[in-house]
LUMDOTI-549276 format. One record per residue: residue in three letters; y, x, z of N, C-alpha, C in turn; residue number from 1. Coordinates in steps of 0.1 Angstrom, whole numbers. Atoms other than C-alpha are relative to their C-alpha. Layout:
REM LUMDOTI-549276
ALA/Y/X/Z/Y/X/Z/Y/X/Z/NUM;
...
***
This chain:
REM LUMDOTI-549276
UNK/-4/10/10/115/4/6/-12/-9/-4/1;
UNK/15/4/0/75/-5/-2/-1/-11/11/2;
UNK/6/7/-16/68/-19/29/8/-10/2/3;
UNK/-12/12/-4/99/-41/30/0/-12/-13/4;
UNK/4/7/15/95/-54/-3/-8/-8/3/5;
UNK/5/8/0/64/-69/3/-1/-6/15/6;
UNK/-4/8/-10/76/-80/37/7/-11/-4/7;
UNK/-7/11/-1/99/-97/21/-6/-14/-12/8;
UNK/14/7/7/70/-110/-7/-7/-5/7/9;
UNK/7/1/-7/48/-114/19/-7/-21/1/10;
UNK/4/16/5/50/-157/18/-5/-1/-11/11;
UNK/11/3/8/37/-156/-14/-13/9/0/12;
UNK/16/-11/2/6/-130/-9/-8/-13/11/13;
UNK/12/14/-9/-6/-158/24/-2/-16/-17/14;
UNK/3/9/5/-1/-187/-5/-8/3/-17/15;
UNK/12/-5/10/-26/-166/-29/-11/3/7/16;
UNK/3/-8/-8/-47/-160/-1/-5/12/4/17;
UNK/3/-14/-2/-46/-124/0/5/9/14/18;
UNK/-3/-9/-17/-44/-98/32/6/15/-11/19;
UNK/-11/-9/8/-17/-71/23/-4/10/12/20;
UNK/0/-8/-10/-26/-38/40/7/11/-3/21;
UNK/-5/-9/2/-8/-8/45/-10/16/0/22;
UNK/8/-10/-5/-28/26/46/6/16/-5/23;
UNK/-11/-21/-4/-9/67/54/-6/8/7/24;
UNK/3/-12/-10/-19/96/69/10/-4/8/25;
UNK/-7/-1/-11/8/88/99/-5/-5/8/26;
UNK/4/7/-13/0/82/133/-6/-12/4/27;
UNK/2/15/0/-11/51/149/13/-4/6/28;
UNK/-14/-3/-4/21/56/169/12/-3/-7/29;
UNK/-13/-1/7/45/60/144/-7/-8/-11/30;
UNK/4/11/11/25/29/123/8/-10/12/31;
UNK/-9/10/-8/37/11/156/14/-7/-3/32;
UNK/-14/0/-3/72/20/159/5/-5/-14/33;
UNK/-7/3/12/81/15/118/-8/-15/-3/34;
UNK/3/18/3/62/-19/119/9/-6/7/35;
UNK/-2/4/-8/78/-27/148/21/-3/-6/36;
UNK/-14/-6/7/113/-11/133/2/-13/-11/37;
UNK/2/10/13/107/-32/100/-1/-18/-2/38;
UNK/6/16/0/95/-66/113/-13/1/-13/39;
UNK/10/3/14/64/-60/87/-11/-12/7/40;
UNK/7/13/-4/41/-92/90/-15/4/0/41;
UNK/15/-2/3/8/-72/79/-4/11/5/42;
UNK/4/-9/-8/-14/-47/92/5/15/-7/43;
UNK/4/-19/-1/-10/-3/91/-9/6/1/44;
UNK/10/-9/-2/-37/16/91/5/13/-3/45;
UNK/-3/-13/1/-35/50/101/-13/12/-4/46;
UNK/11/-5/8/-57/73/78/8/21/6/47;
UNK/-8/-7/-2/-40/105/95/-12/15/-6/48;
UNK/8/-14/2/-75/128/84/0/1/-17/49;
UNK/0/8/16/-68/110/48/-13/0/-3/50;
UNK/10/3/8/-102/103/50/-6/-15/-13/51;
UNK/-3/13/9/-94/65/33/6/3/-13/52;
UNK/-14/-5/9/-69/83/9/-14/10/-13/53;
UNK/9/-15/10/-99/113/-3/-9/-13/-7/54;
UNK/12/9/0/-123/80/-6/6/-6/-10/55;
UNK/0/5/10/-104/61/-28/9/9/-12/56;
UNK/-5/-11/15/-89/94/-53/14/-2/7/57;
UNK/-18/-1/-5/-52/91/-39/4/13/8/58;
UNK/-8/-12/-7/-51/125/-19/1/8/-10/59;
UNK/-4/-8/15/-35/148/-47/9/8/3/60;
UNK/-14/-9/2/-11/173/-55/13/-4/-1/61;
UNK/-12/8/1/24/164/-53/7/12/-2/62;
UNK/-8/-10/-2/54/182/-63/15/-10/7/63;
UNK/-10/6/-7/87/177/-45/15/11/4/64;
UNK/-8/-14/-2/117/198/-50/-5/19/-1/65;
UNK/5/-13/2/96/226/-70/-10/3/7/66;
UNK/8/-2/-16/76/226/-38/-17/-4/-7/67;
UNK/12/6/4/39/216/-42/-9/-5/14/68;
UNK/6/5/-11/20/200/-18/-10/-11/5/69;
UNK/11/17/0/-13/176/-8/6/-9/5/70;
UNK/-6/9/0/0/142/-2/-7/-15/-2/71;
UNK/3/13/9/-12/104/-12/11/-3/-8/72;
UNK/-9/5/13/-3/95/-46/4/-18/1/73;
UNK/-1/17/-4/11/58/-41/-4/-3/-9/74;
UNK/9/11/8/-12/37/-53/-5/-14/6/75;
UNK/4/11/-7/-19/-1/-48/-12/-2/-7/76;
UNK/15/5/-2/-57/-16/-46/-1/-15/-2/77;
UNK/0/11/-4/-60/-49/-54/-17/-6/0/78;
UNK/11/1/4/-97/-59/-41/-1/-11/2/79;
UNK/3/11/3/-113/-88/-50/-10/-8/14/80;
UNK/7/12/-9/-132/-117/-26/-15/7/1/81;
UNK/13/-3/4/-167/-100/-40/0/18/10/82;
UNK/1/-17/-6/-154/-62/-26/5/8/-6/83;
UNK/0/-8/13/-148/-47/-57/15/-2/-3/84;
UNK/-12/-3/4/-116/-34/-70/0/-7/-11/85;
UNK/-2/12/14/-102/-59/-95/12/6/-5/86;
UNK/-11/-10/9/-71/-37/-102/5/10/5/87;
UNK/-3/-7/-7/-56/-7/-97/15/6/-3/88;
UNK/-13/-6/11/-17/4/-101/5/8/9/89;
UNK/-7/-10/-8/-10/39/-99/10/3/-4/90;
UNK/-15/-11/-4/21/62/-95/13/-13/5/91;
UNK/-8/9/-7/35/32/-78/16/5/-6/92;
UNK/-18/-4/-2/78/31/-82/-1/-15/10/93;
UNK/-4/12/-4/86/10/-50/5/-12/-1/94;
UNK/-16/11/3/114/-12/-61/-8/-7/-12/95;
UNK/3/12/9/100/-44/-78/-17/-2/4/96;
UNK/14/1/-8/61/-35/-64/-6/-8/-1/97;
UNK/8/10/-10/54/-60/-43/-2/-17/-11/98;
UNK/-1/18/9/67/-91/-69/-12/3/-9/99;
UNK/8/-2/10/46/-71/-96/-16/-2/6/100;
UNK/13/2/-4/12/-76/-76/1/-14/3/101;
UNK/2/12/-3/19/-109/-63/1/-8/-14/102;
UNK/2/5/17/25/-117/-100/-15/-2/-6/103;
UNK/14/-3/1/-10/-100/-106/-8/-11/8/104;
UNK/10/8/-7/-26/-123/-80/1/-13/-4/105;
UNK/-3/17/4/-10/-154/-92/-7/-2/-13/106;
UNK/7/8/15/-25/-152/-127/-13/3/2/107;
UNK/16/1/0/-58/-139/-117/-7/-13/7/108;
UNK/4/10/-6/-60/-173/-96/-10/-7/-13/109;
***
């Protein structure tokens, strides 16, 4: 639902000019086939040792049906022109996402 969202965002992230990336422990493979699946416009990165995930604090504990288990906590990055993280919004809820960052980018213009 993430991923589609800001696919379907996506025209306004190029007219902020920002690059929208995706990054998961899954495959490079199975980053293919669900881009591919999806129509997504922007890149996947496959972080499958979660060494991108341990680097920016996102590999965590999760629970899930009682269960408990390591995971990335969804979290979006939004970094700045300079490098530097200019915001950070965790425990992501899919649904509205994508508009709420491109929101974020339009006023930090």
């Amino acid at each position: 639902m993430e991923a589609c969202q800001f696919r379907d965002a996506f025209p306004r992230f190029e007219g902020l000019d920002a690059t929208v990336l995706g990054v998961s422990p899954d495959s490079v493979k199975s980053h293919q086939k669900f881009k591919k699946k999806n129509n997504l416009p922007f890149t996947l990165v496959a972080d499958p040792d979660h060494a991108i995930a341990e680097r920016y604090g996102v590999w965590g504990e999760k629970l899930m049906f009682g269960r408990k288990y390591m995971g990335v906590l969804r979290t979006t990055f939004v970094i700045g022109p300079d490098g530097r993280i200019a915001k950070i919004f965790r425990g992501v809820k899919p649904e509205g996402h994508a508009e709420e960052v491109a929101q974020f980018l339009a006023e930090s213009r």
